[in-house]
C-alpha positions as CSV (number, residue, x, y, z in Angstrom):
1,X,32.8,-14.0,-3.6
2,X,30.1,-12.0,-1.9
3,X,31.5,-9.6,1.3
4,X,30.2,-9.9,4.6
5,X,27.9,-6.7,3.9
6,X,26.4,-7.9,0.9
7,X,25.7,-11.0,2.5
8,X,23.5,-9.7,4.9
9,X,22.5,-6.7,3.0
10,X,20.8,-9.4,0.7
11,X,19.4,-11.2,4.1
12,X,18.1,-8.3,5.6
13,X,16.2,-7.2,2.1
14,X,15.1,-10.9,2.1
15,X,13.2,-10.4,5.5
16,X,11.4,-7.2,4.2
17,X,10.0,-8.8,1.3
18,X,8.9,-12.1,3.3
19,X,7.3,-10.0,5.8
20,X,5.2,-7.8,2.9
21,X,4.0,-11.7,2.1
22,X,3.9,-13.3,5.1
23,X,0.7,-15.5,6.2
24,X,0.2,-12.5,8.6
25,X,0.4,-9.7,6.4
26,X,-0.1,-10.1,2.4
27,X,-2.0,-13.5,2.3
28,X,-4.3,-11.4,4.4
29,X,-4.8,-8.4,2.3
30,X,-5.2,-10.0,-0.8
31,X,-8.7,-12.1,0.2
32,X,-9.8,-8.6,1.5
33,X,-9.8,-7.5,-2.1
34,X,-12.8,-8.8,-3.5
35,X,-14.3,-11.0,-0.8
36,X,-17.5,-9.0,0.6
37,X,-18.6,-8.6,-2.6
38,X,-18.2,-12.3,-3.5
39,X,-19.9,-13.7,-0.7
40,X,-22.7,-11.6,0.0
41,X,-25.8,-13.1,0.1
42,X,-29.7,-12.3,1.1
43,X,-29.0,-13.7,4.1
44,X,-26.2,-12.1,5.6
45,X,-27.3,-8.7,4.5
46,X,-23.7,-7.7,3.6
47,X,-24.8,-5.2,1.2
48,X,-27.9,-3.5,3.3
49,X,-24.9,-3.5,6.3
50,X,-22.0,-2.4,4.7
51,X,-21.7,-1.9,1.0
52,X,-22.0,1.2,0.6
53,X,-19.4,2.0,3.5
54,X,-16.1,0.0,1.2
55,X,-14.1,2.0,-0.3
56,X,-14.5,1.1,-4.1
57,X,-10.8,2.2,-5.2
58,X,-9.0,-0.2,-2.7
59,X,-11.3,-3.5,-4.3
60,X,-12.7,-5.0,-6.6
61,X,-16.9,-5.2,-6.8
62,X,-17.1,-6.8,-10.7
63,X,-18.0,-10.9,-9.6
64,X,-17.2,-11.8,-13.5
65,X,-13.5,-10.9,-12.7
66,X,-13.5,-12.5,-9.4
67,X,-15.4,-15.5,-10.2
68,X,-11.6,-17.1,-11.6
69,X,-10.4,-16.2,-8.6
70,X,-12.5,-18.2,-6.1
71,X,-13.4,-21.1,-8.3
72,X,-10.1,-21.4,-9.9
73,X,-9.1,-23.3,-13.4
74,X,-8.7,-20.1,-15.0
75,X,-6.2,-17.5,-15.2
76,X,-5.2,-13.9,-14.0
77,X,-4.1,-13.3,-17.3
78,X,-6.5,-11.4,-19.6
79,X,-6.5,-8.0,-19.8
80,X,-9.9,-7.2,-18.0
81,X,-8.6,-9.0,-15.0
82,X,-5.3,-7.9,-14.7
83,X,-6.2,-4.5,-15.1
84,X,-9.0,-4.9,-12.7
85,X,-6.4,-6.0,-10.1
86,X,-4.2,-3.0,-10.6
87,X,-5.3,0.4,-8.9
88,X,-5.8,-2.0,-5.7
89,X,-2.9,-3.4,-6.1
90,X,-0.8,-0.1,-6.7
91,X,-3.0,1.7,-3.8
92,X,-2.1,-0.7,-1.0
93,X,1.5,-0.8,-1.9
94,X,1.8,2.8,-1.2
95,X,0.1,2.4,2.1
96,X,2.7,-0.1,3.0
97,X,5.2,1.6,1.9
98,X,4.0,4.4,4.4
99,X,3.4,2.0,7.0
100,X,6.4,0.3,7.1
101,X,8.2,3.5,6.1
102,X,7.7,5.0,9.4
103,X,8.7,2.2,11.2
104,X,12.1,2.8,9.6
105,X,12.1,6.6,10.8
106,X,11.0,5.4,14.3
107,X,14.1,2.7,14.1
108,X,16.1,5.5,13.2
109,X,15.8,7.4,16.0
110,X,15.5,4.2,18.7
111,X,18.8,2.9,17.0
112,X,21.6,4.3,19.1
113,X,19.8,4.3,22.4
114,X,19.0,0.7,22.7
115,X,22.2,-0.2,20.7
116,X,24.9,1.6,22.2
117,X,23.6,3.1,24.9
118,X,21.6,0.4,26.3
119,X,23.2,-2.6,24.4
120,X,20.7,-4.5,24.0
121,X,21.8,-8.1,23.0
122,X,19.7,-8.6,19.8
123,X,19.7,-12.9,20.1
124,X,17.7,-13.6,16.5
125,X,21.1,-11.9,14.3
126,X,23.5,-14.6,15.8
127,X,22.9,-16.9,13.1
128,X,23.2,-15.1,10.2
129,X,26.1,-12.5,11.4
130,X,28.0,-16.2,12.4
131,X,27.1,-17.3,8.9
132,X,28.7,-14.9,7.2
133,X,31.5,-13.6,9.4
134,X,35.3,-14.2,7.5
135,X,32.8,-15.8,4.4
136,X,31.5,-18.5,7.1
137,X,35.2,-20.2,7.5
138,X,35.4,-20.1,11.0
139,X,31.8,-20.7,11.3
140,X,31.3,-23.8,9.4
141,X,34.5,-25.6,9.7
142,X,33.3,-26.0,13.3
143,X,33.1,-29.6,14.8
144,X,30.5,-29.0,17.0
145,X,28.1,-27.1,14.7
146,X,28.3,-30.6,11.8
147,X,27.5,-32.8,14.8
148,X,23.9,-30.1,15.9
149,X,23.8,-29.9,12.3
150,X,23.7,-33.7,11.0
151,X,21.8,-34.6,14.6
152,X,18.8,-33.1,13.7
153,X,18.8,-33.3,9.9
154,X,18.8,-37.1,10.2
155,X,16.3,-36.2,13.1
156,X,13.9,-34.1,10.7
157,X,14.5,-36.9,7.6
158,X,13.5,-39.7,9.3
159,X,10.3,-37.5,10.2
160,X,9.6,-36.9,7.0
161,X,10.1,-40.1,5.6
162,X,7.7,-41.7,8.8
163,X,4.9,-39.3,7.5
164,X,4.9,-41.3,4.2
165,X,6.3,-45.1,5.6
166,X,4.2,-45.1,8.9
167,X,6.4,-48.2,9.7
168,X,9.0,-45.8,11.1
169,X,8.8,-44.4,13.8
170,X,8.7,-40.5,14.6
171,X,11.4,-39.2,16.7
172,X,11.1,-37.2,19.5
173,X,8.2,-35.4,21.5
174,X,5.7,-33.6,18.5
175,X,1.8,-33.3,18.1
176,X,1.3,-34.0,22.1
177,X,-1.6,-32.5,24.0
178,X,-1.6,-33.4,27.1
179,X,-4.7,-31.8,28.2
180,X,-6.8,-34.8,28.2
181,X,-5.1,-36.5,31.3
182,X,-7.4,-33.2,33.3
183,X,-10.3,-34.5,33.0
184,X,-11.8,-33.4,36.8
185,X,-13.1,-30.2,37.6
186,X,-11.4,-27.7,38.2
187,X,-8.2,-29.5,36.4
188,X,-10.0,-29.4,33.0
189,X,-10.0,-25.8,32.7
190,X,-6.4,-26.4,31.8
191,X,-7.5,-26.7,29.0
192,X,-5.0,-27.5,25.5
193,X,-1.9,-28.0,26.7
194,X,0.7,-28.9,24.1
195,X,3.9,-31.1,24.9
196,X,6.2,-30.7,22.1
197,X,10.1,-30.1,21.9
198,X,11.9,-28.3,18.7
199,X,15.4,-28.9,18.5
200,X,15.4,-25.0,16.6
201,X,14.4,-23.4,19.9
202,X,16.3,-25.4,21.9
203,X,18.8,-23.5,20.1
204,X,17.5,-20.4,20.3
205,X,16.5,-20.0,23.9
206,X,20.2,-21.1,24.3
207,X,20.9,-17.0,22.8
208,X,17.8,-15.7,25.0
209,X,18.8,-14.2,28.6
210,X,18.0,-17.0,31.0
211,X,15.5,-14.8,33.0
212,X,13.8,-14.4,29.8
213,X,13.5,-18.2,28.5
214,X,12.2,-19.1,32.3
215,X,9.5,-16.3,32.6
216,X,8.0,-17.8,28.5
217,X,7.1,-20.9,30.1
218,X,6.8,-20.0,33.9
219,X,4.6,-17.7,32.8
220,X,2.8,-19.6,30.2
221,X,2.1,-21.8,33.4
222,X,0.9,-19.0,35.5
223,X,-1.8,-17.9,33.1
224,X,-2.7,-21.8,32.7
225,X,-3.0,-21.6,36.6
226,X,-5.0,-18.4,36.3
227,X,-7.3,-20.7,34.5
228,X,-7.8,-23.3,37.2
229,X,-8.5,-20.3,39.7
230,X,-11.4,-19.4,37.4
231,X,-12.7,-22.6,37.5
232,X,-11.9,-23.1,41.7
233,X,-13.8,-19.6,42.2
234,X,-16.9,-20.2,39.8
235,X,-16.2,-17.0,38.1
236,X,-19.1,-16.9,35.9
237,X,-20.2,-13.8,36.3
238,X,-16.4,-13.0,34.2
239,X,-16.8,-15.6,30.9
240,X,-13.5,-14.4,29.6
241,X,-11.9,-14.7,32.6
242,X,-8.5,-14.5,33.2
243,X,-8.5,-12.7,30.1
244,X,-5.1,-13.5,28.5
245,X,-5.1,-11.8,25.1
246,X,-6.3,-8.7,27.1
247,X,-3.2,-9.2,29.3
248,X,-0.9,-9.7,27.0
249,X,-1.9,-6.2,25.0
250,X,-1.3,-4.4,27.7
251,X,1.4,-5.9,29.1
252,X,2.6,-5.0,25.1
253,X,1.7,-1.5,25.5
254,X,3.2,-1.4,28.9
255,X,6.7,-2.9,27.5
256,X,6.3,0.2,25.1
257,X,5.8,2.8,27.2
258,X,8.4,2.0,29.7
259,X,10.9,1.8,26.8
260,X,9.6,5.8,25.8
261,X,10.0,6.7,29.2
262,X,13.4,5.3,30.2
263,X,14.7,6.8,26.9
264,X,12.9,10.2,27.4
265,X,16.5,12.0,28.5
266,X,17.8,10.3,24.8
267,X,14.8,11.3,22.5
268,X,14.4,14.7,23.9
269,X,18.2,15.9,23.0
270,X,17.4,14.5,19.5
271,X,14.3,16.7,19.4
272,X,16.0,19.7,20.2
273,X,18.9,18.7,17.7
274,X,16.5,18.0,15.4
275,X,14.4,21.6,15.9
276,X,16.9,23.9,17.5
277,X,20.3,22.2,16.8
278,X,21.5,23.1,20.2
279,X,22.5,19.6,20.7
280,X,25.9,18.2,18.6
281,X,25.0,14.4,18.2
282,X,26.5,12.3,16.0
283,X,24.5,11.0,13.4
284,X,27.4,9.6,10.9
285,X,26.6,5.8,11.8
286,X,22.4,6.5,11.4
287,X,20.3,4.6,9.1
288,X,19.3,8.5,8.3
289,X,19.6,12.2,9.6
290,X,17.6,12.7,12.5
291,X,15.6,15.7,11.6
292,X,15.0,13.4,8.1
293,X,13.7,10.9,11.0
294,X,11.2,13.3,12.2
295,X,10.3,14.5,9.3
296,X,9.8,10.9,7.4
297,X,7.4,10.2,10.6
298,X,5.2,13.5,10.3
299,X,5.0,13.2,6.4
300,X,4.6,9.4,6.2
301,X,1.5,9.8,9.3
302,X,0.1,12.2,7.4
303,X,0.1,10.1,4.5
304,X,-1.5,7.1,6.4
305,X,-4.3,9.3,7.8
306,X,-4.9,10.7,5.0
307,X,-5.4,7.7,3.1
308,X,-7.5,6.2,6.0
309,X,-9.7,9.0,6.0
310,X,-10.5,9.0,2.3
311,X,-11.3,5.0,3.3
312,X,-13.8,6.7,5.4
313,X,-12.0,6.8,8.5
314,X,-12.4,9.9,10.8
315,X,-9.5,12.0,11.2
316,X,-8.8,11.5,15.0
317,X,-9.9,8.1,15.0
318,X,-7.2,7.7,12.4
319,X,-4.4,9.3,14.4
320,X,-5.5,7.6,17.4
321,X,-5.2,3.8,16.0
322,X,-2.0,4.7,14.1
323,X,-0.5,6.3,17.4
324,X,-1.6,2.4,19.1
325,X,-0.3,0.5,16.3
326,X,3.2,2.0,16.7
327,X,3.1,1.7,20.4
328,X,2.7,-1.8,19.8
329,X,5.1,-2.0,17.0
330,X,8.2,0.0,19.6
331,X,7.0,-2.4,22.1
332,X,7.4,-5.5,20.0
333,X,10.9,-4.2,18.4
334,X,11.9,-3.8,22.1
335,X,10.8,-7.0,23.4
336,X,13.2,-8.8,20.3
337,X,16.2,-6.1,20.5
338,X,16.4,-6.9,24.2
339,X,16.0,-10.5,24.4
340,X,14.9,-12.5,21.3
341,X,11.4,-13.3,22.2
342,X,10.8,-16.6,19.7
343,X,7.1,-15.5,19.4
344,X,5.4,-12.7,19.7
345,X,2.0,-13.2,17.5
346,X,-0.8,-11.4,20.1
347,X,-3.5,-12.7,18.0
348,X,-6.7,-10.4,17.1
349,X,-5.1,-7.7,19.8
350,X,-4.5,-5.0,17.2
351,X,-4.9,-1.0,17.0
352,X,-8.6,-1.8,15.9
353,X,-9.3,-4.1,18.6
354,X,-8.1,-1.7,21.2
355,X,-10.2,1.5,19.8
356,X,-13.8,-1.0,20.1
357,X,-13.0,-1.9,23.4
358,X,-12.5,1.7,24.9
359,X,-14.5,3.4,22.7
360,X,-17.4,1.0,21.9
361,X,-18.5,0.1,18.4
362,X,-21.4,2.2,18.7
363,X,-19.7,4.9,18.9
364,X,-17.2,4.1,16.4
365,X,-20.1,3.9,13.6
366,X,-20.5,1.7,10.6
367,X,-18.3,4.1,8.3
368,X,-15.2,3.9,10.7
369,X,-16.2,0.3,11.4
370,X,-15.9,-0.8,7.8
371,X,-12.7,1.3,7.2
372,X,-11.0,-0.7,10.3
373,X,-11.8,-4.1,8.8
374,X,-9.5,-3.1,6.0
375,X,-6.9,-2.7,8.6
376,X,-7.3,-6.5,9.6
377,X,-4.5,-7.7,7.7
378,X,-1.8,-6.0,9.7
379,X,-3.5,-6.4,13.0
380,X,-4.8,-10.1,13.2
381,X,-1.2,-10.8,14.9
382,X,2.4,-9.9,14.5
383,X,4.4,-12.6,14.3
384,X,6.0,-10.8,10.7
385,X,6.4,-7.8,12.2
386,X,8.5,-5.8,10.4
387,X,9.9,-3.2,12.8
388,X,12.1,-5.8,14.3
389,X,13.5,-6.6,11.0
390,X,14.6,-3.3,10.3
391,X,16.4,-2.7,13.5
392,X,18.2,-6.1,13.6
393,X,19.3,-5.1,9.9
394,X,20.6,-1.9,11.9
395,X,22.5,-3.8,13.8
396,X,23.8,-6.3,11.8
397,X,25.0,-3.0,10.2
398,X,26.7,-2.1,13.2
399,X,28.4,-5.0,14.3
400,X,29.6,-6.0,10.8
401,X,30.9,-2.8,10.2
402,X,29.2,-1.2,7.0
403,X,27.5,2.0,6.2
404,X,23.2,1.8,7.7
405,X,22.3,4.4,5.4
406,X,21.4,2.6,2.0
407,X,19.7,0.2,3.8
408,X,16.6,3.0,4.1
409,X,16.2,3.3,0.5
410,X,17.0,-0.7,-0.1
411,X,13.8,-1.9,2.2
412,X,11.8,0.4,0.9
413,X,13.1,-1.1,-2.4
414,X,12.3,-4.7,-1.0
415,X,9.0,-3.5,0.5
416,X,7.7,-2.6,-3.1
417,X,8.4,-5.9,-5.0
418,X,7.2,-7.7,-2.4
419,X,4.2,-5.9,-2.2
420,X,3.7,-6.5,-5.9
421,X,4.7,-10.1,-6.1
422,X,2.8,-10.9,-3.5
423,X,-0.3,-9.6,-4.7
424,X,0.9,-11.4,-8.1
425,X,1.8,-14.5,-6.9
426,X,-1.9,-15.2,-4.9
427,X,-3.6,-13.9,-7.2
428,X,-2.6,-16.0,-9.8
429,X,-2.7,-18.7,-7.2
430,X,-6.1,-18.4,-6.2
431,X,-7.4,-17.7,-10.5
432,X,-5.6,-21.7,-11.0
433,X,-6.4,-23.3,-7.9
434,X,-9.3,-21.1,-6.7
435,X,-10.3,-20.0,-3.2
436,X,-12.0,-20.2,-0.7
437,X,-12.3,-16.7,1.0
438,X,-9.2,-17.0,3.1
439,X,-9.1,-14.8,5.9
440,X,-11.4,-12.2,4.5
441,X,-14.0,-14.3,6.7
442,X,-12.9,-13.2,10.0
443,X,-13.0,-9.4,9.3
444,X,-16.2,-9.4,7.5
445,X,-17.9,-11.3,9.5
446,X,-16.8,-9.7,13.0
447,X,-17.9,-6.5,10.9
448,X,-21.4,-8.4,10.4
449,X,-21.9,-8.5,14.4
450,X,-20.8,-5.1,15.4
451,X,-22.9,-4.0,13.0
452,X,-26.1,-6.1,14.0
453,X,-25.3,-5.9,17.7
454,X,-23.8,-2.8,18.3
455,X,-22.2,-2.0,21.9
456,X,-20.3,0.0,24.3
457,X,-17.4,0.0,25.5
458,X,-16.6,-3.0,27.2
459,X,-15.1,-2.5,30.7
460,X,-14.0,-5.9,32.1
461,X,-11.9,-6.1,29.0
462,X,-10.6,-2.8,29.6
463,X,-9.6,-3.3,32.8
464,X,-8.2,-6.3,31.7
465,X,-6.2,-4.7,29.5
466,X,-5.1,-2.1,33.0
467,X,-4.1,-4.9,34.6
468,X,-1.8,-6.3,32.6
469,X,-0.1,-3.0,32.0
470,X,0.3,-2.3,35.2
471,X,2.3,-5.6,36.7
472,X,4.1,-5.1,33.6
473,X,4.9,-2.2,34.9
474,X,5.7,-3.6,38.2
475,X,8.1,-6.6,36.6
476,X,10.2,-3.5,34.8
477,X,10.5,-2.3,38.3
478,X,11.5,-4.8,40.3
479,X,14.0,-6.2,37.5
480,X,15.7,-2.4,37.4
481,X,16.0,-2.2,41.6
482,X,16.8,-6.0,41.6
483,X,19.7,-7.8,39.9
484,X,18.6,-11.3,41.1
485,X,14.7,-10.4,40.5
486,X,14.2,-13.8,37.8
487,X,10.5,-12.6,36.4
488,X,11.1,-10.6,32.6
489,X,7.9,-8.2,32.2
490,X,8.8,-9.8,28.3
491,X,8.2,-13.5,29.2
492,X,5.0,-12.3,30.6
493,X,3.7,-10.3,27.5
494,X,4.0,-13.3,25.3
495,X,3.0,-16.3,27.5
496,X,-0.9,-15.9,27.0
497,X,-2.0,-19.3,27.0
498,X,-5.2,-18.4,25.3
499,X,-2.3,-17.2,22.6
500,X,-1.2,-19.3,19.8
501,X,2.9,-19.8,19.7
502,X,3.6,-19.9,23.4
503,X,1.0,-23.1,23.4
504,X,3.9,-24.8,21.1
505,X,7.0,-23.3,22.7
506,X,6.7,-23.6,26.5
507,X,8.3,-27.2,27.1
508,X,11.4,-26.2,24.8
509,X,11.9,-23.0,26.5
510,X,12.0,-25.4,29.4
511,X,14.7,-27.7,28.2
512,X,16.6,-24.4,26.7
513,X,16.6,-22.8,30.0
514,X,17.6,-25.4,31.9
515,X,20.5,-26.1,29.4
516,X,21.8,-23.0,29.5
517,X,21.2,-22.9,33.5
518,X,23.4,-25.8,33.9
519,X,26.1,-24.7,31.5
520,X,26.7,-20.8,32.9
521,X,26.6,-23.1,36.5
522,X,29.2,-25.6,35.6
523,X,31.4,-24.3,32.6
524,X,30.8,-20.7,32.8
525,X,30.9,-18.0,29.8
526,X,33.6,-19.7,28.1
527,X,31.8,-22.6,27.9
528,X,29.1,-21.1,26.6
529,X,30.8,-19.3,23.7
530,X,32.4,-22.5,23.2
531,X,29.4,-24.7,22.6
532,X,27.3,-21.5,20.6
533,X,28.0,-23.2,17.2
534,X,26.6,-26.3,18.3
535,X,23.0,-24.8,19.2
536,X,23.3,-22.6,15.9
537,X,24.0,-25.8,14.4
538,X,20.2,-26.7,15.8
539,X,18.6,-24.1,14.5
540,X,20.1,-24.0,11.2
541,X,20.0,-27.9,10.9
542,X,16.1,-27.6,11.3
543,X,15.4,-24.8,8.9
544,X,17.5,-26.5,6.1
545,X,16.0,-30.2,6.0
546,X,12.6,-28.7,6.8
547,X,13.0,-25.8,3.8
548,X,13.9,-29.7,1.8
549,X,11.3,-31.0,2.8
550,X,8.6,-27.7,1.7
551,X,10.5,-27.9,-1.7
552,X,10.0,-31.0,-2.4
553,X,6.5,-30.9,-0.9
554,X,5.9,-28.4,-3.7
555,X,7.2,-30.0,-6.2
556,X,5.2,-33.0,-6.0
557,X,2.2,-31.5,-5.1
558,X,2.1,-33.4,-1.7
559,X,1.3,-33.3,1.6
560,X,4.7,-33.4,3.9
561,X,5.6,-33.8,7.4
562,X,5.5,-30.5,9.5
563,X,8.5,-29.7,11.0
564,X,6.6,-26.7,12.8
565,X,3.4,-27.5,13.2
566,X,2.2,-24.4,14.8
């Protein structure tokens, strides 16, 4: 029988390779590949635009190798394709590797500040450490997790037997939008508003601090409201306002640099130790050394500028969106250590975004232009994140009481093959099914406009952007003066309702917060320790019928009911 270590040493390497081929990450990239070249045409004047701006080594330009791939009925396997595939293929995996490399160095270091020092409560690992505490004994022979778990399998089967028998009725509150009872100005500007309840984050808003789980979808409701005050005050002259992505990256960015700053005593003794060695810190439970830390992040930023700028990418413009990108990534990682934030996808808000708004695309230039659209698939959104990953594996780690060290050179491990399966398995996908451009669309064709209408930078986004850094800033504040201050600068970060998840999320947040509301009230801690494995027992219950239901989805080649439909 598998130990509790290798249990979760297996789960943790299972999240790194998912993430390598997640819908936000790998099923991005791979479309990249070979789409200009597919799709350009007289008319969009890809090739007079931007052609000879690609960097030829990271795609592939030969349409007789990538005409199996987007009409399908063929196959990836003769040898001119497959070797075509390669050298990108073996290129972007050591960029990842890189990437995602020094996010483990950055981890490294973050570790012990946020874990011991700070104790962050890290909500997402309470399943699986449960799962495989004592081999799962205590865990599963649990009344109350059977009766979460059968409740909403039965719920979840006889949804996704009503999707084939319509004569049965679905249970529960799904697919609602309740947007359509605002019909009168300036009501309407409510817009989509989306009125469903998942039993899985039910459960886990039940783990989230309840300041948390009440600022999601008080929030959410605020930026819904900002909406309406558009729409009371005519703001024309301000056609994205109230600007919610814009809010949301910098209430990100904010979240990130208030975790620097509050930790600044912390990560300037590990500098020192790390230079000087004046400082005796501890590093036996690390994932690494610390000076190694340092030292992975110098070498593996070096790498990734390097590689960008033989993409085309200007030095400083390199260091500049990689110095963003990990800004967002710390602030992210925080934002799940501290309180299990069920979505965090910040859609089209990336490194690149950031750079065209302050800087202008005209003065970015095609050549840097083109080398950013490359960049799209790890900046369209970050719900796969894998910084996150990597510290939760930390601390699973911790709390399970097992060496952190291997785990470096085991992601790394993970990161590789799924890099390589991933670009395997879509491939030969898209060469027996075909395809039809996938996201390479939205890069390309953004790239299309910036370079026919060029611009500056633009300042109401900007500001925007200001604005929700600084009450960000202002939330962090009040809540560290303030024990009864109920607003978490988190909640607001991820509530955008012009954002995609929160949309989805908001009215079970609602039910999970007053749950938990009205069992710390009534019962206390003990009662909620007691009734945990009944809300694990919701989100487990959930996963497992609705992985069932994929399977066998796949396996007949049919459409299935959508447990998440978002």
């Amino acid at each position: 029988m598998l130990t509790q270590s290798e249990l979760l040493t297996i789960y943790i390497l299972l999240c790194m390779g998912s993430v390598v081929a997640s819908h936000d990450f790998g099923q991005i990239l791979v479309p990249l590949v070979g789409h200009a070249f597919w799709f350009e045409t007289p008319e969009n004047e890809w090739r007079d635009l931007f052609f000879r701006y690609i960097p030829k080594w990271l795609t592939i330009q030969d349409k007789s190798i990538l005409e199996g791939y987007y009409k399908g009925e063929s196959t990836l396997y003769k040898i001119a394709r497959f070797k075509a595939w390669i050298p990108p293929m073996l290129w972007w995996t050591t960029f990842i590797v890189a990437l995602l490399f020094v996010m483990a160095c950055i981890n490294a270091i973050l570790r012990k500040q946020w874990t011991e020092n700070e104790k962050l409560a890290y909500p997402i690992i309470e399943l699986p450490f449960a799962m495989t505490q004592n081999s799962g004994t205590q865990f599963f022979s649990n009344r109350l997790f059977w009766i979460a778990f059968i409740l909403v399998s039965i719920l979840n089967i006889i949804n996704g037997l009503s999707y084939f028998m319509p004569s049965i009725p679905i249970i529960g509150v799904r697919f609602r939008n309740i947007g359509y009872l605002f019909t009168e100005r300036p009501w309407n500007a409510l817009g989509t508003i989306r009125f469903s309840i998942y039993p899985f984050v039910i459960g886990l808003g039940f783990f989230m601090p309840i300041d948390l789980s009440f600022s999601c979808w008080f929030f959410f409701l605020f930026r819904k409201s900002q909406h309406v005050l558009g729409a009371i005050l005519g703001m024309r002259s301000l056609p994205g306002f109230p600007y919610d992505r814009q809010q949301s990256l910098g209430a990100y960015l904010g979240l990130s640099i208030f975790a620097v700053w509050t930790s600044r005593k912390y990560l300037m003794r590990i500098l020192k130790h790390a230079t000087v060695g004046h400082y005796d810190l501890d590093e036996s439970n690390e994932p690494m050394r610390y000076r190694n830390a340092i030292l992975g992040i110098i070498i593996g930023m070096a790498y990734l500028v390097g590689f960008s700028n033989k993409m085309g990418l200007t030095v400083w413009i390199a260091v500049a969106f990689f110095l963003i990108y990990y800004f967002l990534s710390i602030g992210i990682t925080r934002m799940r250590a501290e309180s299990g934030a069920p979505a965090h996808d910040l859609h089209i808000m990336g490194a690149d975004y950031t750079l065209a708004t302050f800087l202008g695309t005209r003065f970015l230039g095609r050549q840097n232009l083109t080398a950013l659209s490359f960049f799209f698939f790890f900046n369209r959104a970050h719900r796969s994140h894998a910084m996150p990953h990597q510290l939760e594996g930390f601390k699973l780690a911790e709390r399970s009481g097992f060496r952190s060290s291997p785990l470096i050179i085991s992601i790394i491990l993970a990161v590789i093959v799924g890099s390589v399966s991933s670009f395997w398995a879509y491939t030969h996908d898209s060469y027996h099914f075909g395809s039809g451009g996938g996201f390479g669309w939205e890069p390309f064709r953004q790239l299309q406009k910036q370079m026919n209408h060029p611009s500056g930078p633009r300042i109401l986004e900007a500001i925007f952007i200001g604005v929700g850094m600084a009450f960000t800033f202002v939330l962090m504040f009040f809540r560290m003066k303030f024990f009864w201050w109920p607003f978490h600068a988190v909640g607001y970060a991820v509530s955008g309702a012009d954002d995609w998840c929160m949309n989805w999320l908001w009215l079970s947040l609602m039910v999970a917060t007053l749950i938990k509301w009205l069992t710390l009230k009534h019962g206390g801690l003990s009662v909620h320790r007691r009734f945990s494995p009944f809300f694990l027992g919701l989100i487990l219950g959930e996963f497992v019928v609705g992985s069932l239901w994929s399977i066998y989805g796949i396996s007949a080649n049919t459409k299935i009911f959508p447990f998440k439909d978002w």
